[in-house]
C-alpha positions, 0 to 999 in steps of 0.5 A: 193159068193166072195172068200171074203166071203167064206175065212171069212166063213171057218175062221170063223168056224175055229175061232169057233172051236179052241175056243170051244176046248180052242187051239185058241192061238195053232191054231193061230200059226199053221195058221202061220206056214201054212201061212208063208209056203204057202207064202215062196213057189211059188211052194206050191202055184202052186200045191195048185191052180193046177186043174191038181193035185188031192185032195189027192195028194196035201193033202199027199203034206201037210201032209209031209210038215207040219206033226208034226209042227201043231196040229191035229185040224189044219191039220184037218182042212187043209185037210177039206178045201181040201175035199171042194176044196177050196185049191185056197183060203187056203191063204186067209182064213189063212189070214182072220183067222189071222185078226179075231184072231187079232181082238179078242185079239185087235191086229192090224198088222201094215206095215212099209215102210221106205227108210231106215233101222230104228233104234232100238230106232226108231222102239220103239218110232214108236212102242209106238205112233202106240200103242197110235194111234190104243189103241191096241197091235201093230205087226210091219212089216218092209221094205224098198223102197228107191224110198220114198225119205226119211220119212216111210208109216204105213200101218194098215188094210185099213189106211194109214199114209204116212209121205215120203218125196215122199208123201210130195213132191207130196203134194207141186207139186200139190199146185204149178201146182194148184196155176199156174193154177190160176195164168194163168186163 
């Protein structure tokens, strides 16, 4: 079975669960705080896929570091994916959890790249048509990559809205290289 499959799989019952008990939101932002933990910590992360370090120690691991910032369901169910050794996948289940959560509030997270820092009023006008584009609640990441010239990317789930002046000028190259192509023949 894909890991995929099995980080849907374990998101899923987590999804399941925090909605039967009525703490999805509370979850939710537990699967942040492990999420953005786990991200901040390329040490953490090794430990995590380690097959050197044993259960028990990467779970007194978590516990120190996460003790009192989630809810006992959470840690529950961090130490249940332990216990199944899946630790490896922890990222990715958290990952998955947040899409489905997502798509239960009809929320969509959206990755901007601009070559340069946008403005406030910038962001809110993006903001506002990405709202009209995807007819959901829109989280907006920023980031900058100067290489695009001049323009931004959007990136959402598996669509890609790319207006850079790279992308652009890319776009004109292969008109012209096509038209001398013809013009040669």
């Amino acid at each position: 079975m894909s890991s995929y499959n099995i980080a849907t799989r374990y998101a899923n019952a987590l999804m399941q669960l925090a909605t039967e008990k009525e703490i999805l939101e509370q979850v939710s932002n537990d699967m942040e705080i492990i999420y953005d933990g786990i991200s901040s910590s390329k040490e953490l992360r090794t430990i995590l896929k380690s097959p050197v370090i044993k259960t028990d120690k990467k779970q007194s691991i978590l516990t120190k570091i996460f003790d009192n910032k989630i809810s006992d369901v959470s840690s529950e169910f961090i130490q249940f994916i332990l216990k199944k050794n899946r630790e490896e996948l922890i990222h990715e289940i958290i990952k998955r959890f947040r899409e489905l959560y997502n798509l239960k509030i009809n929320r969509v997270e959206a990755e901007v790249i601009s070559s340069i820092e946008l403005t406030e009023q910038q962001k809110k006008e993006l903001h506002s048509s990405l709202i009209a584009y995807t007819q959901k609640e829109v989280l907006l990441n920023f980031s900058l990559d100067e290489s695009l010239i001049g323009g931004f990317i959007v990136k959402i789930n598996d669509t890609v809205l790319d207006s850079s002046v790279k992308q652009q000028l890319g776009k004109l190259r292969k008109k012209l290289f096509e038209q001398q192509h013809l013009v040669v023949n």
